[in-house]
C-alpha positions as a Markdown table, in Angstrom:
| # | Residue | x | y | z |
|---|---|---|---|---|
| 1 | Unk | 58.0 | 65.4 | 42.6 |
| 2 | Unk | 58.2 | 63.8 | 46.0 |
| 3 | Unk | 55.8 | 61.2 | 47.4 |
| 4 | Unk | 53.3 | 61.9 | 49.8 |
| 5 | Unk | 53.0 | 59.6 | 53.0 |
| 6 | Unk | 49.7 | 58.0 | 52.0 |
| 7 | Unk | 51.1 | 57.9 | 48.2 |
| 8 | Unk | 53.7 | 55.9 | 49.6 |
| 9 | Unk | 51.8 | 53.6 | 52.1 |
| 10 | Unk | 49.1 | 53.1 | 49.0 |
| 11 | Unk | 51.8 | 51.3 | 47.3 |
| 12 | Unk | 53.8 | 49.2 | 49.8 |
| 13 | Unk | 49.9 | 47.8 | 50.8 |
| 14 | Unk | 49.5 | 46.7 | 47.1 |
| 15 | Unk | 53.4 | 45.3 | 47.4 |
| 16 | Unk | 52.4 | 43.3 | 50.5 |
| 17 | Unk | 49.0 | 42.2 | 48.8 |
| 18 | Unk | 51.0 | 40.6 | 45.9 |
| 19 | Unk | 53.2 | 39.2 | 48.3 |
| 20 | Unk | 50.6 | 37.4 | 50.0 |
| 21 | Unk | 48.7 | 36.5 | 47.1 |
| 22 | Unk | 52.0 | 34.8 | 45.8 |
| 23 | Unk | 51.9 | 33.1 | 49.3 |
| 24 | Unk | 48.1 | 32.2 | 49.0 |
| 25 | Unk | 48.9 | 30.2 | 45.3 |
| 26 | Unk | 52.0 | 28.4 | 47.4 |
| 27 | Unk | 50.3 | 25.9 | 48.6 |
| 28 | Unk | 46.7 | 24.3 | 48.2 |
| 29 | Unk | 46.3 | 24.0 | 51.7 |
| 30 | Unk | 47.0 | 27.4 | 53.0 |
| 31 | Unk | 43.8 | 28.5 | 54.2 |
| 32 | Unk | 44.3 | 32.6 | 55.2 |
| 33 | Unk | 47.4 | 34.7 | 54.1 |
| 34 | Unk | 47.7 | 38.4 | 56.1 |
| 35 | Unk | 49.9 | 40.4 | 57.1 |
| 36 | Unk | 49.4 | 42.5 | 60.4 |
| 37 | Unk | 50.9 | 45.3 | 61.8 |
| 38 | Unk | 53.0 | 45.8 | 65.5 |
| 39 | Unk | 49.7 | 46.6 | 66.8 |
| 40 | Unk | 47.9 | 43.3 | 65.2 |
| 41 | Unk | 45.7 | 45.6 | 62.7 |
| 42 | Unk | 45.5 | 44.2 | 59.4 |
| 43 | Unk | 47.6 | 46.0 | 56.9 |
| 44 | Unk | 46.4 | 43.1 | 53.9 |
| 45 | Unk | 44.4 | 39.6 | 54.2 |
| 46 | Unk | 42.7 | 37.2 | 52.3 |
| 47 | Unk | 41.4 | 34.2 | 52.3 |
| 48 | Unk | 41.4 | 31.1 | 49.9 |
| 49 | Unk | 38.6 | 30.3 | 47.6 |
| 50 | Unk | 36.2 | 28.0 | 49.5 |
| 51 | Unk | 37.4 | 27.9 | 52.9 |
| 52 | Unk | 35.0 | 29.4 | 55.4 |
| 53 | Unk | 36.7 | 31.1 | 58.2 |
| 54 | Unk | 37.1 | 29.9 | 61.7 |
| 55 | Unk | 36.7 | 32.7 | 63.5 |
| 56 | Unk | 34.4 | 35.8 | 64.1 |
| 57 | Unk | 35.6 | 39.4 | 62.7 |
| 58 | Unk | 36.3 | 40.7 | 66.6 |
| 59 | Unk | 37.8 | 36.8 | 67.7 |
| 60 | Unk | 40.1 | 37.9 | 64.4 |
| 61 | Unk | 40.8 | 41.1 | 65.5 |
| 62 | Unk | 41.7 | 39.7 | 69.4 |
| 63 | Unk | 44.1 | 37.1 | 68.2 |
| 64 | Unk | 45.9 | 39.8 | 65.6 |
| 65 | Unk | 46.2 | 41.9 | 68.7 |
| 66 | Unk | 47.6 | 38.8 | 71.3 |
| 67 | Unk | 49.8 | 37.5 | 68.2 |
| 68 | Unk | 51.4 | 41.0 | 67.7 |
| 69 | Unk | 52.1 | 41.7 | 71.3 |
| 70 | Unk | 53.4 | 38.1 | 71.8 |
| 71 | Unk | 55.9 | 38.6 | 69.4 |
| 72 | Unk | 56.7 | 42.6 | 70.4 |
| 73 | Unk | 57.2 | 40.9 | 73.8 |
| 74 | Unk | 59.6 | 38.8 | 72.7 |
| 75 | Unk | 62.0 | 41.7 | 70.9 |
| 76 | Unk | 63.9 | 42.2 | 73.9 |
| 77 | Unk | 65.2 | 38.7 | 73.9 |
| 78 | Unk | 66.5 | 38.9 | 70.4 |
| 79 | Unk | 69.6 | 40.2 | 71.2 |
| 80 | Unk | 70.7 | 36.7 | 73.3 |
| 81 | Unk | 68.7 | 34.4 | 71.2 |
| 82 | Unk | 68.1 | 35.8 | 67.7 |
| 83 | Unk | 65.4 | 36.8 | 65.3 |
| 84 | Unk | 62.9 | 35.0 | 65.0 |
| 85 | Unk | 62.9 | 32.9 | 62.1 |
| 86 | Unk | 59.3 | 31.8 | 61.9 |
| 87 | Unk | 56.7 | 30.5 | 64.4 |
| 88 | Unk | 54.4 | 26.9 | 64.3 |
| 89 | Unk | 51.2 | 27.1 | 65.9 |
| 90 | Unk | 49.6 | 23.7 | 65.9 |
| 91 | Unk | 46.1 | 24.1 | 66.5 |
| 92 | Unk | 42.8 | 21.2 | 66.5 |
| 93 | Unk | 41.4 | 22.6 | 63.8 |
| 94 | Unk | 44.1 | 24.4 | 61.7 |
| 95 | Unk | 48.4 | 25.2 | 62.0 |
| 96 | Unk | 49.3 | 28.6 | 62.2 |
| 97 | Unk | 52.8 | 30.2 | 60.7 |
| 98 | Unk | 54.2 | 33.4 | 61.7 |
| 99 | Unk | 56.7 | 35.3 | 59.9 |
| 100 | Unk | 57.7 | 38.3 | 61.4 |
| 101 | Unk | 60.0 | 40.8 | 59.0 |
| 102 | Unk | 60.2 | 44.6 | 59.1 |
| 103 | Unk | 56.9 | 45.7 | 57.2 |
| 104 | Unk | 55.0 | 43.2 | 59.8 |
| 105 | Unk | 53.7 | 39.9 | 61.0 |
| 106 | Unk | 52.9 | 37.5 | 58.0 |
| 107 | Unk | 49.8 | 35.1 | 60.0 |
| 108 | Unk | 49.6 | 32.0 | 57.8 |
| 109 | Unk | 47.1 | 29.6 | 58.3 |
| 110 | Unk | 46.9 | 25.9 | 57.1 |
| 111 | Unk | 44.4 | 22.8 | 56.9 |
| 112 | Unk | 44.6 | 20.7 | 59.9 |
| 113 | Unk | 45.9 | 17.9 | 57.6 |
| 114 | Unk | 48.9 | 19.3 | 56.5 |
| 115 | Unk | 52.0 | 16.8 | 57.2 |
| 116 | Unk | 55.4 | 17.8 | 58.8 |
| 117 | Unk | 57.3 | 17.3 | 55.2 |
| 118 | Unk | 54.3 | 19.4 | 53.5 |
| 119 | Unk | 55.0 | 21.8 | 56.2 |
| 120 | Unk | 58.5 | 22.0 | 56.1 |
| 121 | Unk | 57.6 | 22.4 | 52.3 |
| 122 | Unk | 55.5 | 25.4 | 52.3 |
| 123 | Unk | 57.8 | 27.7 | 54.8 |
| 124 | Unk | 60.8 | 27.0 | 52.4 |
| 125 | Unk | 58.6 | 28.1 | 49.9 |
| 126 | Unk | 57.2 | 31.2 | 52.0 |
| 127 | Unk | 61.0 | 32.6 | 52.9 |
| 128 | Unk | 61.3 | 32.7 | 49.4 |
| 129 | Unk | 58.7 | 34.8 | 48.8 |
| 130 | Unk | 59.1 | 37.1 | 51.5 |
């Protein structure tokens, strides 16, 4: 018997959600692990025990939406400079890491602390896992 559509979306969500969890336990210092569709809605998310979020649910769902059309922007370059491999947002308050692959935009965020060897650390780590 053939899989419906929804039967089939039901499990690559709980495939992405195990992938980000896997993500989450990388590091002690990721704060937020999500991935995010072409149209910056959240397919999976979640945040690490403790951390208290820095933005509102609709600030959320406006930066989902600018990062995903950044990056869909972007596409038509790809053809003279590549793929992207990842993305560094260095923020006050937090850093930012952006993997984009075929099921979606993996938004990674870590503690303001993190250093550039920690860093360079967790994505290694990251492309591994995804």
């Amino acid at each position: 018997m053939e899989k419906t559509t929804f039967q089939k979306w039901k499990e690559d969500a709980a495939a992405y959600k195990k992938t980000c969890q896997s993500i989450l336990l990388a590091s002690q210092s990721i704060r937020y692990v999500g991935l995010i569709n072409e149209y910056g809605r959240t397919i999976t998310g979640m945040v690490s025990k403790g951390t208290n979020p820095l933005l509102k649910s609709g600030q959320i769902r406006e930066e989902f939406f600018l990062i995903s059309t950044l990056l869909s922007m972007r596409r038509a370059h790809y053809s003279a400079i590549g793929n992207i491999d990842f993305a560094i947002f260095k923020h006050n308050k937090v850093t930012l890491l952006l993997f984009q692959k075929k099921e979606g935009t993996y938004y990674i965020s870590i503690d303001k602390e993190i250093t550039l060897d920690s860093l360079t650390k967790i994505i290694d780590k990251i492309k591994k896992l995804i």
